[in-house]
C-alpha positions in Angstrom: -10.7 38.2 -66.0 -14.3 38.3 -67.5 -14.9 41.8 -66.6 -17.9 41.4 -64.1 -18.5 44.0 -61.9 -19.3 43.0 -58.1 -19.8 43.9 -54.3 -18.3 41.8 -52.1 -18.7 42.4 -48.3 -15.1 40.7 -46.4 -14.6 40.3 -42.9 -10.8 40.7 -41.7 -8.2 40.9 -38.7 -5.8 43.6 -38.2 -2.8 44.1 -37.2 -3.7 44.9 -33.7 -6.4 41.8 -33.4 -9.6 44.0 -34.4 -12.3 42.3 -36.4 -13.7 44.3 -39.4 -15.6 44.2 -41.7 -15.7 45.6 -45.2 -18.0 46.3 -48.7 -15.3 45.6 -51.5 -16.7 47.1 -54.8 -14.7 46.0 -57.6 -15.4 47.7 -61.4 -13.6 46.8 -64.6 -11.8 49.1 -66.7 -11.8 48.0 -70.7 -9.4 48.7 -73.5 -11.1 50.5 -76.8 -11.3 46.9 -78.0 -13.4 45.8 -74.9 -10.5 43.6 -73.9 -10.4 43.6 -69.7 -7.3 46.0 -69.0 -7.1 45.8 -65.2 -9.9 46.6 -62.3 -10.8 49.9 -59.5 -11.8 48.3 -56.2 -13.1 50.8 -53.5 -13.2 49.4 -49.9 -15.7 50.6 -47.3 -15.7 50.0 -43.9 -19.4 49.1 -42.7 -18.4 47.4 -39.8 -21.1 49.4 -37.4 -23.7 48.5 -39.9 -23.2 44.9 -40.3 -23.1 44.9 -36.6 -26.5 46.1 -36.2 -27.7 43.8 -39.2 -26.2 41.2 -37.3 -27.9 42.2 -33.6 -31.1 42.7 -35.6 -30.8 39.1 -36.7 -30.8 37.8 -33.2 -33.2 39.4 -31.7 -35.6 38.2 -34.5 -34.2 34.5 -34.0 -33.6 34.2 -30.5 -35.5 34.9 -27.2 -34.0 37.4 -25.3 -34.1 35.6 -21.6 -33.1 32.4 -22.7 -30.9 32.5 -25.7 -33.3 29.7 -27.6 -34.9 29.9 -30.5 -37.6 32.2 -30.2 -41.6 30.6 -30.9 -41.6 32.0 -34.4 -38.2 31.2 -35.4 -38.9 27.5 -34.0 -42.3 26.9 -35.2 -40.4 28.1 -38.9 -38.0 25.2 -38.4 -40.6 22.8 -37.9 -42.7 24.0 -40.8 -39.2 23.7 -43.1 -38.6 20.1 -41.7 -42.0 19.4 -42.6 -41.9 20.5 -46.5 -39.1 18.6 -47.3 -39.5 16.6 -50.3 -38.6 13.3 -48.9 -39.7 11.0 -46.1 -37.7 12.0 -42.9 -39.1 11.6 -39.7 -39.8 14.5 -37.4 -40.6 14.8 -34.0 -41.4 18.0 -31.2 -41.6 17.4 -27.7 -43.4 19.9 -26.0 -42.4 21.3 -22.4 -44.8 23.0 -20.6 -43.2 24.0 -16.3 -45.1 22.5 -13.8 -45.9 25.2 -10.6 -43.1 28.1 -12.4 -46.0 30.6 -11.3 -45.6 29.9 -7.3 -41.9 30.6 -8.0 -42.9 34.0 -9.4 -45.0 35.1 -6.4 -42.8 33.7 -3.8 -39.6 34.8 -5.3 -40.1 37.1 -7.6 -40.2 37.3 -11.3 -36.2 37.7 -11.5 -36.2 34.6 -9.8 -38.7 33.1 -12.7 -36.5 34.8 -15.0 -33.0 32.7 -13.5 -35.2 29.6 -13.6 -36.5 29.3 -16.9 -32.5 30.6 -18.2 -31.5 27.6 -16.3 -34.1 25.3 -17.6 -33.0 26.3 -21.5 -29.8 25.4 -20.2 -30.9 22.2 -19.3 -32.8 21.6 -22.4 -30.3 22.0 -24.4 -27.9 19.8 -22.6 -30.9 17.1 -22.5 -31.2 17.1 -26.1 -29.8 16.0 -29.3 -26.9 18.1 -30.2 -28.2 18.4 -33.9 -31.6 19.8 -32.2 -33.2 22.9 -31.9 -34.7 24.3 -28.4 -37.3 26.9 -28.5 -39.2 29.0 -26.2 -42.9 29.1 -27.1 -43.5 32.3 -24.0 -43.6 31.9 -20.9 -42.9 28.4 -19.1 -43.4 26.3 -22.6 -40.5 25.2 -24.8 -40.3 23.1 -27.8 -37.4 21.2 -28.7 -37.4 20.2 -32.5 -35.9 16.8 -33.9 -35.1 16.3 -36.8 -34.2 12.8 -39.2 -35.5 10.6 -36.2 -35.1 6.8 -37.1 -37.9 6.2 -35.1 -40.4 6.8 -32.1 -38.0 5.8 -29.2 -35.5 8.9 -30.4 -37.8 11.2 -29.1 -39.1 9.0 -26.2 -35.5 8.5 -24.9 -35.1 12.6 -25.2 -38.3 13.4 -23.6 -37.2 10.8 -20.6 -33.9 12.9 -20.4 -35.6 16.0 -20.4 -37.8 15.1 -17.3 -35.2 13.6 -15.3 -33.4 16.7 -15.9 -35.8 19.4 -15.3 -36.8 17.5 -12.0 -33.3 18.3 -10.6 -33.3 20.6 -7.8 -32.5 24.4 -9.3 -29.8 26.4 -7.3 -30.9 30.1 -7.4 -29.5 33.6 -6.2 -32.5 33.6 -4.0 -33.0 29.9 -2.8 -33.3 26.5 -3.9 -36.1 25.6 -6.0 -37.8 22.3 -7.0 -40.2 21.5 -10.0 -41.2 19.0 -13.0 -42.4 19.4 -16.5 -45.6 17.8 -18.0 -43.7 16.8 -21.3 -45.6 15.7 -24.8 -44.0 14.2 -27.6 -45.4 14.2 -31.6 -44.1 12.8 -34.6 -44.9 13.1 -38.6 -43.3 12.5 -41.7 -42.6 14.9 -44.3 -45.8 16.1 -46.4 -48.2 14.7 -43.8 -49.1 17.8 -41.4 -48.4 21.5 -40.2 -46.2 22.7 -38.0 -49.0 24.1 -36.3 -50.7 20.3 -36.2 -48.0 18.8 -35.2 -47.3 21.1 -32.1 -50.9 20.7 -31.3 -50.8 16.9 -31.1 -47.9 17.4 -28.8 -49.5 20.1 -26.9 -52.4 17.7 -26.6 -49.8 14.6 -25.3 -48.2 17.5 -22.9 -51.6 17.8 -21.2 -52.2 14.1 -20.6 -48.5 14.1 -18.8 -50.1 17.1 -16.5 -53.3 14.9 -15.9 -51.0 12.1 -15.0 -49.3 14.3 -13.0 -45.6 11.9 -12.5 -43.7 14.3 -14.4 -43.2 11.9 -17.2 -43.4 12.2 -20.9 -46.5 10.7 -22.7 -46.1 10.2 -26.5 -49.5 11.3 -28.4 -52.6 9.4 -28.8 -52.7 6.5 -31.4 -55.6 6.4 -33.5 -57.4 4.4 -31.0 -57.3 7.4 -28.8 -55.1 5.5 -25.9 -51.9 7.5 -24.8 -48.8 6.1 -26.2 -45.7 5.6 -23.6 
């Protein structure tokens, strides 16, 4: 009716139950008087491109193992939680596999590869629905929380996480059994990095490997004492 011109990509079902998907390009014819008369819409079929578009997507977001986020698709969110422009709460906890290499040279790495699908698996269930599980490479993850209410959100996660992971694992080629050394940080908008903040809970993770209990430790208070 206001005689804009546009490209509009569709997506639709037919007949037989295919999905498609389509580039819609719509022009507007005009009287002598520049009144709209009617409209010329081509259609295009760029299903195969969108496709690829779309498996190009993943494989920039996700890891391809595990199906979580991928470490610079992660480490994004947590910059982007971290720039907001008001005070939310955000906290990482930081998993890091305790003895995953014997599994490879016992096993195999196909047998590392099983496990560490499993533990994503597990993460995921452990968490928050409304958080994000990333894999850092190779036996680290990071799960991302966001709009925490305070620091027993991610302490209660964390707890989860390690009584999770320390359940036996069921593989093709055995059983297997193994814990996580597990470091939790927290910051508000505006106050640090992402790359700060997954430090401090890298820093935490390393005090739960000291410890060696295969229990969360939340990071060090200004004192310098680990917080639990």
């Amino acid at each position: 009716g206001e005689g804009i011109d546009e490209d509009v990509e569709v997506d639709f079902v037919l007949p037989s139950g295919e999905w498609r998907y389509a580039l819609m390009s719509i022009r507007t014819l005009l009287r002598a008087s520049s009144e709209v008369s009617g409209a010329i819409t081509s259609v295009l079929d760029i299903t195969d491109s969108v496709r690829a578009r779309q498996e190009l997507e993943k494989r920039a977001t996700f890891d391809a193992l595990t199906g979580a986020y991928n470490r610079s698709s992660i480490l994004g969110a947590v910059q982007r939680e971290l720039e907001r422009d008001d005070s939310t709460m955000t906290a990482v906890i930081y998993v890091d596999l305790d003895a995953f290499k014997p599994v490879n040279d016992n096993l195999g790495h196909a047998a590392g590869d099983e496990l560490l699908v499993l533990v994503a698996e597990r993460l995921k269930v452990a968490s928050r629905g409304e958080d994000d599980v990333g894999r850092l490479g190779g036996d680290e993850f990071l799960v991302l929380l966001r709009d925490i209410s305070g620091l027993e959100v991610p302490v209660q996660v964390a707890h989860r996480i390690c009584e999770s992971l320390g359940s036996p694992y069921a593989l093709s080629s055995g059983a297997v059994e193994l814990r996580a050394s597990v470091g939790v940080a927290c910051a508000c908008a505006g106050e640090i990095t992402a790359d700060e903040l997954v430090k401090r809970a890298d820093a935490a993770m390393y005090l739960s490997k000291d410890q060696g209990h295969g229990l969360p430790v939340l990071e060090p208070d200004v004192a310098g004492s680990p917080r639990s």
